[in-house]
N, C-alpha and C positions, 0 to 999 in steps of 0.2 A: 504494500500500500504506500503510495507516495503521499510527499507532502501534501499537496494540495489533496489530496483524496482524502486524508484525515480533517483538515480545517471543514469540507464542504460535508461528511460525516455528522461533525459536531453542529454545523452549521443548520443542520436537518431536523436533527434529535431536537436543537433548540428552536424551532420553526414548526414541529409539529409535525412536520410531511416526510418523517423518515416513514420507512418498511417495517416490520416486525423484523424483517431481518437485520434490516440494517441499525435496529433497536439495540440488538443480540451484540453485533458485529463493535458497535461504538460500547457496551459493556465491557467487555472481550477489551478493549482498545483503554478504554478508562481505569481499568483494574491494575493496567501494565502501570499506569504511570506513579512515576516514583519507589517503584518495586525493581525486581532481579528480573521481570520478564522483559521488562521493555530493552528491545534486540534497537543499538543506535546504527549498526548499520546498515539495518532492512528500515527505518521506520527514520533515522535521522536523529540530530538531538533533542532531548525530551524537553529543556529547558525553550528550545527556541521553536519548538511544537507548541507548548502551553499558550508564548508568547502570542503568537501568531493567531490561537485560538483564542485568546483576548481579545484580542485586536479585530477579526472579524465576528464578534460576540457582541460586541457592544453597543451598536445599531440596537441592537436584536434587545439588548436589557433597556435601553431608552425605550423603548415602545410599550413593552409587556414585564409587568411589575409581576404576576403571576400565573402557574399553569398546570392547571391540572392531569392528574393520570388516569382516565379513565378506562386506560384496559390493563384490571391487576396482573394479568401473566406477562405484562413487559415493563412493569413498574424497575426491576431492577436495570434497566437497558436505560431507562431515560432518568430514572430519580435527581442524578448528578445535575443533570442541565435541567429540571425540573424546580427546584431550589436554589441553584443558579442563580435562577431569572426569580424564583421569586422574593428573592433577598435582598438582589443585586450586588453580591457580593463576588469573589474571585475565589472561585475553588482549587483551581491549578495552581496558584498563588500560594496558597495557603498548604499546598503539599509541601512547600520547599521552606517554610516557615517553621510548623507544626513538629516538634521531638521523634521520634519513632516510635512505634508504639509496638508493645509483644504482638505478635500475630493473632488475626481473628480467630483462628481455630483454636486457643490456648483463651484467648478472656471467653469464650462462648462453648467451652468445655462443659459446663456445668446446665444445660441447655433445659428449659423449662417447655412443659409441652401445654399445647390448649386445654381448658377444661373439655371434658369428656360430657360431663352431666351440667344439670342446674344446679343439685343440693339440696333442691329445697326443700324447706319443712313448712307445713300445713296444719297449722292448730287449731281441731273445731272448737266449738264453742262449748261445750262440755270438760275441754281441758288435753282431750287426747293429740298425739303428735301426731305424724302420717310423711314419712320420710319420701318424696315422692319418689327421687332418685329410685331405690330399691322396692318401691309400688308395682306391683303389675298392671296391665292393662285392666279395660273394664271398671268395674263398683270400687270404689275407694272407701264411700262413709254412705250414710242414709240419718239425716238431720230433720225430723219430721218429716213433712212429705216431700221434703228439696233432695234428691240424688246428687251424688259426685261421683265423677267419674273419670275415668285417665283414658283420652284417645289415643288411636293411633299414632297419629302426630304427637304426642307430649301432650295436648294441649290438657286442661281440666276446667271442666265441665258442668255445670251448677243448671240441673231440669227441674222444673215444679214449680208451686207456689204455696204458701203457708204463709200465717200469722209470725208474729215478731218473736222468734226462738234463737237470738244473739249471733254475734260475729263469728266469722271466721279471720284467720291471717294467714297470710304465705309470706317468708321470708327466706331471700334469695342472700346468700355468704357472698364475700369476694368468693373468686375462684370458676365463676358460674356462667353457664349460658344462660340467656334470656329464657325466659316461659311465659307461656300464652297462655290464658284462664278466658273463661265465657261467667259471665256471673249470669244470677239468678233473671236478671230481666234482660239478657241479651247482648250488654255490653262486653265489648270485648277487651281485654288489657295487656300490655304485653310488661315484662317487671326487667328490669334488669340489673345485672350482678350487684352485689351491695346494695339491695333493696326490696323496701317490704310494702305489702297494701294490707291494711286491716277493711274489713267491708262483711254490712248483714247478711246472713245467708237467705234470707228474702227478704224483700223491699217494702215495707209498710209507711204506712203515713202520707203526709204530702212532699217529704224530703227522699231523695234518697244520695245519702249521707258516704263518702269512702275517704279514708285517710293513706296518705302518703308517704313515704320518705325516700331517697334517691333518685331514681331514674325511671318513670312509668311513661307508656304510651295510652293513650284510651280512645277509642271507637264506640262513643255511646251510642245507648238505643236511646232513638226521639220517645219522650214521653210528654208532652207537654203539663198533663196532670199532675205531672212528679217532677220536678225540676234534680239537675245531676249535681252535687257539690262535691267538688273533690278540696279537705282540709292538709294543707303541706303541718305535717308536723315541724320542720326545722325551723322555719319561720312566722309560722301559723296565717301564710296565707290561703286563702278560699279563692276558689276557683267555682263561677256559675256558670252551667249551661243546660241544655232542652237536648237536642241530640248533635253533635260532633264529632271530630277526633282533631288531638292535637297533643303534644308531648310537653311533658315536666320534668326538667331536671334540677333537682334540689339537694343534691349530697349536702350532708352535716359541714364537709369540708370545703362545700364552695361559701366564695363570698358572695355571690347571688342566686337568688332561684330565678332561673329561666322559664316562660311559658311560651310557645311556639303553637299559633293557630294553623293548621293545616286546612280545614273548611268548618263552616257553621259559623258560630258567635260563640264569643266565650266572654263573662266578665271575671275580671283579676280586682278580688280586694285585700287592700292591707288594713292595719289599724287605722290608717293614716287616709289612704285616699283608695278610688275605684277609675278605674280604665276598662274599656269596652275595646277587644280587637276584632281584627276582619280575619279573612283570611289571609296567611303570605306575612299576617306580621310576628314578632314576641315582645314581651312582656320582661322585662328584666326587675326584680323588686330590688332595692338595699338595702340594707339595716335598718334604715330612721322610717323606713316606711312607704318611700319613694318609686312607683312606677316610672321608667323610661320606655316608652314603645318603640321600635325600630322596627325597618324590614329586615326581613329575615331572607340574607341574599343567598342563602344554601340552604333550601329546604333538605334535600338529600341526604346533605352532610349531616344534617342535627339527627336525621330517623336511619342512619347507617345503622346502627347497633341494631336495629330492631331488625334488620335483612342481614344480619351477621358479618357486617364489614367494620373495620376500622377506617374513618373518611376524615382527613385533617387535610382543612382549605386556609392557609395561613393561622397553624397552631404554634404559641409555644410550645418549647420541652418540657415545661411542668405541666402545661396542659395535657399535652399528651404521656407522660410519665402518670400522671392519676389516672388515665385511663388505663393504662398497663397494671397498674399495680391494684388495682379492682380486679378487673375481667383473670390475670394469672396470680390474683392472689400472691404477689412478692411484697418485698420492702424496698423502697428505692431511697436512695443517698445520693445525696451531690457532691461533687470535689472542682465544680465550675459550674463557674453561669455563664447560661447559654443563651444570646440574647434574640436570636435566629430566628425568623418564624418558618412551615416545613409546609407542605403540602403532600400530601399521600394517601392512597388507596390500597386496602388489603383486606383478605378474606382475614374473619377473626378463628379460624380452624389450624393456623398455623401456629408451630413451635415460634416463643417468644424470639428465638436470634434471627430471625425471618425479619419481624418488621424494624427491629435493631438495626438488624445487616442494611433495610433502607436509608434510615438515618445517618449509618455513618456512610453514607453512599455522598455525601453531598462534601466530606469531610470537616464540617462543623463543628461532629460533637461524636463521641466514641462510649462504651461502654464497655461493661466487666461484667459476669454474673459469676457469686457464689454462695453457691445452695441455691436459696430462693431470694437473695437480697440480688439487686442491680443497683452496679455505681456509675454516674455518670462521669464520665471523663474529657479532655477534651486533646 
């Protein structure tokens, strides 16, 4: 490959209109640099290769601050020039800067795999557990005349109707894949790791009442005779609507809870004030009370989890490090800050050094795993 074949290469990757293959081929090509592979005199010098691929790069970073991956099997092919551009920063630069660091095969020795199950555990209202992980299909519990039950799919299942015979909870651990429940009147919920829904197992009154904490999606049934409230425990905001779907994310550890209207109406109150959104916007609360509504310019990105992807569209490292350390259940530590933002797309089925291996693709920021702790590095 000559010089010019390598700049107009990179040139491609960064532009969007390379090939799968030629995705493959500029990996391949990207991996060498700064390592024992890169051959100088099939390929020329590495230093005056980088240079060069600056130099006709930076058109390219004036125009497009960022860019997305959206086909995860060639996410390792572009990531580099991917974060590149959405940084603006100099990656080939920074190889020649940057210490050495032990070989990736030696810090990602200790290799974490995806959760296998949910976890989760199902407390009826009576007091008993019900470990769903280890649940067979079919009848689960029988709570007056309301059935539970485990589908095919995972999901669980709430048929019937009955007078007011107390709550249930499911409560999802780090470490978990999401799970889907159907409640008593139809709505559907989806929970995710580090997170729990407490809710009746039939719906009485004129309220029908569900409490929150981390990460829920919901697909209500319209009832207009029953209005839906969903109560955030972390910050005790309420949440009104009639029938909708739109996602809450509320970890104890964020500093906001997020509501993201997908369709319907939904009203957001705090102590303090009430906001009404449409579709396409969120709702961010803070502390004192405060609703800020925005658009929500990546619907996708916020209901990844819920289609089992990892989607960060100009994420910090701590942002995405708290996701990591929910969904595989680690501990993560820093030894630098990383002030970067990342862009990236990946199935959440993959061993952790997978979407790792993405990040230090950009050579930003590097990492270590031992046991179940990750350190970040740089």
């Amino acid at each position: 490959m000559t010089r010019e074949e390598i700049i107009s290469l990179a040139e491609k990757v960064a532009t969007g209109i390379a090939t799968d293959a030629e995705l493959v081929q500029f990996n391949r090509l990207f991996d060498s640099f700064g390592g024992q592979q890169w051959n100088e005199e099939l390929l020329g010098k590495e230093e005056e290769i980088g240079q060069a691929i600056r130099a006709r790069l930076q058109p390219v970073i004036g125009r497009s601050r960022t860019r997305r991956l959206n086909n995860w099997r060639t996410w390792a092919a572009a990531a580099s020039v991917a974060i590149l551009l959405g940084v603006g920063g100099y990656l080939l630069e920074q190889r020649y800067t940057q210490p050495r660091l032990l070989p990736q095969v030696e810090r990602f020795r200790n290799d974490i795999p995806a959760p296998t199950g949910n976890h989760a555990v199902l407390t009826l209202s009576n007091g008993q557990k019900v470990m769903l992980d280890s649940a067979g299909l079919g009848m689960l519990a029988i709570q007056g005349k309301i059935k539970v039950a485990k589908g095919a799919d995972g999901t669980i299942v709430y048929t019937g109707s009955d007078q007011d015979i107390g709550n249930n909870t499911i409560q999802l651990p780090a470490g978990s894949r999401a799970l889907t429940i159907m409640l008593s009147d139809g709505t559907k919920v989806c929970i995710d790791a580090g997170s729990s829904l407490t809710y009746p197992v039939a719906f009485t009154g004129k309220k029908r009442t569900v409490t929150v904490s981390g990460q829920v999606y919901f697909e209500v049934a319209q009832n207009s005779n029953q209005p839906f409230t969903v109560y955030n425990s972390s910050d005790r905001t309420t949440i009104e609507v009639l029938g909708t779907s739109f996602n809450l994310k509320a970890f104890a550890t964020d500093s906001a809870t997020k509501v993201t209207l997908v369709s319907g109406s939904i009203k957001v109150n705090t102590a303090k004030t009430t906001r009404i959104l449409e579709p396409g916007q969120q709702a961010v609360t803070s502390n004192n009370g405060n609703i800020n509504v925005q658009e929500a310019t990546d619907i996708a990105a916020i209901l990844a989890w819920k289609e089992g992807l990892f989607y960060f569209n100009g994420a910090d490292i701590t942002t995405i490090m708290s996701e990591v350390q929910r969904y595989y259940n680690v501990e993560v530590v820093y030894q630098t800050n990383v002030n970067d933002l990342f862009v990236a797309k990946i199935p959440r089925d993959v061993p952790v050094s997978q979407l790792l291996n993405l990040l230090e693709m950009t050579n930003l920021v590097h990492f270590k795993i031992e046991g179940r702790k990750i350190t970040v590095i740089q």
